[in-house]
C-alpha positions in Angstrom: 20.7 -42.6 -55.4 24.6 -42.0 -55.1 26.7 -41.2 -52.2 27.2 -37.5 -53.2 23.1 -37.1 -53.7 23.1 -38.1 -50.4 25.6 -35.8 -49.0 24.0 -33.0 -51.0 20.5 -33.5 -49.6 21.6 -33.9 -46.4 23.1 -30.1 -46.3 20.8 -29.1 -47.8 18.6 -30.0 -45.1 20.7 -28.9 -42.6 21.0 -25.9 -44.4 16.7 -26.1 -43.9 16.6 -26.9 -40.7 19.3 -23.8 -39.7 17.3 -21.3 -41.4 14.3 -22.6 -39.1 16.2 -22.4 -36.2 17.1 -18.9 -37.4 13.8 -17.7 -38.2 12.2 -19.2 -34.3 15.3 -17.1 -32.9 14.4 -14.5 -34.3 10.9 -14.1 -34.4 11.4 -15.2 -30.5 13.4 -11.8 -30.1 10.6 -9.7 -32.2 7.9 -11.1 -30.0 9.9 -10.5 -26.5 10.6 -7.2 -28.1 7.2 -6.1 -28.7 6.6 -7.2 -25.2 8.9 -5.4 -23.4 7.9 -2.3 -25.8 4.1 -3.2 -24.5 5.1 -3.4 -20.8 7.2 -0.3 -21.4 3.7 1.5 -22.9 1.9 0.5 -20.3 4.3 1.8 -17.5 4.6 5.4 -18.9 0.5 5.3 -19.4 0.4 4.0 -15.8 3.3 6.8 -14.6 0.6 9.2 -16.2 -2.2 8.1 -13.9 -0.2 8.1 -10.6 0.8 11.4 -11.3 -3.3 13.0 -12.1 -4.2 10.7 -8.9 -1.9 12.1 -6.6 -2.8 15.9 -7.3 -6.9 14.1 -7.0 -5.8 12.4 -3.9 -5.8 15.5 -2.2 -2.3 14.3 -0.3 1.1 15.8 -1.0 3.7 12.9 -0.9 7.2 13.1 -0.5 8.6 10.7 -2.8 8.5 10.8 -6.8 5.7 9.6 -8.5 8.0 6.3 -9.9 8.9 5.7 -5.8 5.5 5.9 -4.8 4.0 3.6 -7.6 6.6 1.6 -6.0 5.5 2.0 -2.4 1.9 1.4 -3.4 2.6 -1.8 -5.5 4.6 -3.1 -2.8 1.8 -2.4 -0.2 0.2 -5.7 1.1 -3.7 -6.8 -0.4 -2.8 -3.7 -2.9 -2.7 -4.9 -6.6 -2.2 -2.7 -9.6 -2.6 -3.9 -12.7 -1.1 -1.7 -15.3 -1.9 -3.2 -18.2 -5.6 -3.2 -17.8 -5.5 0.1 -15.8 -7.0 -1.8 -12.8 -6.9 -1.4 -8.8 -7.5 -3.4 -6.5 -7.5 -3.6 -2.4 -8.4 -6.6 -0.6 -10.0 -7.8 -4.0 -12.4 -4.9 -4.3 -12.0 -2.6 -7.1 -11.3 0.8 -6.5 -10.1 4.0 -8.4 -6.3 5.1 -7.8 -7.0 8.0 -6.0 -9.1 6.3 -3.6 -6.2 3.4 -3.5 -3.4 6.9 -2.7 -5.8 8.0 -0.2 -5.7 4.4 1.2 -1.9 4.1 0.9 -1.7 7.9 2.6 -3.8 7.0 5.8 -1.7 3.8 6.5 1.5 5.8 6.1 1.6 9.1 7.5 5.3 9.2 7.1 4.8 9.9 3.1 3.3 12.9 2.6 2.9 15.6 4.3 0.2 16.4 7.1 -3.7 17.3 6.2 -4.9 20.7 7.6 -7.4 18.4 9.9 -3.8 16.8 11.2 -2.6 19.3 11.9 -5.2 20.9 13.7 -5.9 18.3 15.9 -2.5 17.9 16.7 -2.7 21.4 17.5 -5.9 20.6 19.8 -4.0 17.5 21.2 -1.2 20.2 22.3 -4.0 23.1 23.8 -6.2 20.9 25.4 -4.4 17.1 25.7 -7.4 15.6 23.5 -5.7 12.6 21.9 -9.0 11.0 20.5 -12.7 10.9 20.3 -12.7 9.1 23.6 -11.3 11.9 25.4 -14.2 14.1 24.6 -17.0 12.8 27.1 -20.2 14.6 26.7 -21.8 16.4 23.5 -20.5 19.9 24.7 -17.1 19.1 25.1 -17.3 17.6 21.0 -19.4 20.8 20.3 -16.4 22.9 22.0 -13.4 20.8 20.3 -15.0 21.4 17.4 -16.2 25.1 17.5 -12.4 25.8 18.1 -10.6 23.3 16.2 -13.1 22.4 13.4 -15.0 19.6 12.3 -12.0 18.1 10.1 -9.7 18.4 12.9 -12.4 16.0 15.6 -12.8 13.4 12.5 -9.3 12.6 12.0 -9.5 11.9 15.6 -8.9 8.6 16.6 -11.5 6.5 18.2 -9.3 5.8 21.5 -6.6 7.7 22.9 -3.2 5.1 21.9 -1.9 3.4 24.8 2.0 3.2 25.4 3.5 -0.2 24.5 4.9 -0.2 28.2 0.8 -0.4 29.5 -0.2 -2.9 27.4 1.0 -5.3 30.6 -1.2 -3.8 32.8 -4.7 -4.0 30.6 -7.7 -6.7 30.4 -7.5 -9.3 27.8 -10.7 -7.3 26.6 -8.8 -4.2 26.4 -5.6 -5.9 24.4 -8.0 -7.3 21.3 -9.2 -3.7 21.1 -5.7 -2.2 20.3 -4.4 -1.7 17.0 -3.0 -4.8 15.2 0.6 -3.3 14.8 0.5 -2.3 18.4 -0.3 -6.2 19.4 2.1 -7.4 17.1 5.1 -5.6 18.7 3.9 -7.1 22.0 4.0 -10.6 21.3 7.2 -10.2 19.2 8.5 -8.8 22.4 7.1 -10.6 25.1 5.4 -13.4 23.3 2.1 -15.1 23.4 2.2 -16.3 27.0 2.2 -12.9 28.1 -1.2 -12.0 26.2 -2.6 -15.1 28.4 -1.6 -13.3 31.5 -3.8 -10.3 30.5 -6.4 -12.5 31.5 -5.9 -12.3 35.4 -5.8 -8.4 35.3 -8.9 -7.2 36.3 -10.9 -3.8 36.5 
């Protein structure tokens, strides 16, 4: 074989091997393509849902539907898969309005307030009842409720919230029985040794 058969095959395999290259590139780009196109599918389709389970939730939200697919996908031990049209919280499956209504308990500050809210709110101004605690024997629940309605005393909560500034003064017992955010802010704030001085408060 002579020098220029050489030189020849070896474009010409170069020429091959660009073409190759080419074709990778470009069925690369197709492929991300149609994935993006997929994702971008699967987004509207999911858009679609947030915006039938919202209405279903029964809970009118302040932010868009987009923000509040946001919000929810951001929120912790909730998973949305979009693709698959799945929900998840804490690893059980649930259906999005459930996961909305979910989202809406933990965080009052999105969406406006229930008529049950806002009754007992109401209540809580009239009579000072800040929880189911407050109401001590069956007729005063049988009272809050004749007035206020049965909505109103279950969206009461089960213990009248202490003020971070009293948490000092409880039992160790009473501390574990406070909200989690509530203990949170007092150890960021005073730190863990004060929790073991709970223990010498007594009752």
């Amino acid at each position: 074989m002579s020098e220029v058969e050489t030189e020849i095959t070896s474009a010409e395999l170069d020429a091959v091997y660009a073409a190759q290259q080419k074709a990778e590139q470009e069925l690369a780009e197709k492929n991300e393509a149609e994935g993006k196109l997929r994702e971008e599918i699967a987004e509207t389709k999911l858009r679609d849902l947030f915006s039938d389970a919202r209405k279903e939730s029964g809970f009118a939200f302040h932010m868009s539907t987009p923000e509040l697919m946001k919000l929810v996908r951001s929120e912790p031990n909730f998973l949305v898969n979009a693709e698959e049209k799945s929900f998840f919280i804490d690893g059980s499956r649930v259906e999005l309005p459930d996961m909305l209504r979910a989202f809406a308990a933990r965080h009052r500050w999105s969406r406006e307030a229930t008529a049950a809210e806002r009754s007992a709110w109401r209540g809580q101004k009239e009579t000072g009842i800040r929880s189911k605690a407050d109401l001590k024997t069956t007729s005063e629940k049988s009272s809050y409720v004749s007035r206020f309605g049965a909505d109103a005393y279950a969206s009461l909560p089960a213990n009248t919230p202490i003020d971070d500034s009293k948490i000092q003064y409880l039992t160790l017992e009473e501390f574990g029985k406070l909200p989690t955010k509530q203990k949170v802010r007092f150890v960021a704030k005073h730190g863990s040794a004060a929790v073991e001085n709970l223990r010498f408060n007594k009752r």
